[in-house]
C-alpha angles and dihedrals in degrees: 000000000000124000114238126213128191120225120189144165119221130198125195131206105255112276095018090090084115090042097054084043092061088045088055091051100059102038082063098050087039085065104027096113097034119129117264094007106136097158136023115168139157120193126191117226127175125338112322098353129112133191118214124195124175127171115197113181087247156337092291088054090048092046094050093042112113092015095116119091095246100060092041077054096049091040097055091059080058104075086055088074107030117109099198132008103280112252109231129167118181111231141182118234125239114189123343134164116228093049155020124286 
């Protein structure tokens, strides 16, 4: 089985950078102990732009991922302070240093 990441780009509304922060916070904490999850990561770029990166062991970890009812909860709080619909695509990785393909 491959494993399967999650890249995505984020935009938040001007002056809800913290607040999307916050957002970002508890969604994190929301899927820490789920199945299958290796990596969850949000990075902030310029402006009001944020970069998300996540890595599950496989499809079944990536199907299963935000189905708890605290991170349906955090996530709901999400769309309050997005500018614009995230863009995400689902990936495989190739080759990556730092872990196991």
């Amino acid at each position: 089985m491959s494993k399967v990441s999650m890249v995505g780009k984020i935009t938040c509304k001007d002056g809800e950078g913290d607040a999307m922060e916050a957002v970002f916070a508890d969604m994190a904490a929301a899927c820490k102990d789920e199945s299958g999850l290796e990596i969850y990561s949000y990075h902030r770029g310029d402006e009001n732009t944020y970069w998300f990166f996540a890595l599950m062991t496989d499809q079944e970890a990536m199907k299963g991922h935000g189905q708890n009812d605290a991170m349906k909860q955090a996530m709901a709080a999400f769309g309050s302070v997005m500018a614009a619909p995230p863009e995400m695509h689902v990936t495989t990785p190739v080759v990556a240093n730092g872990f196991d393909c």
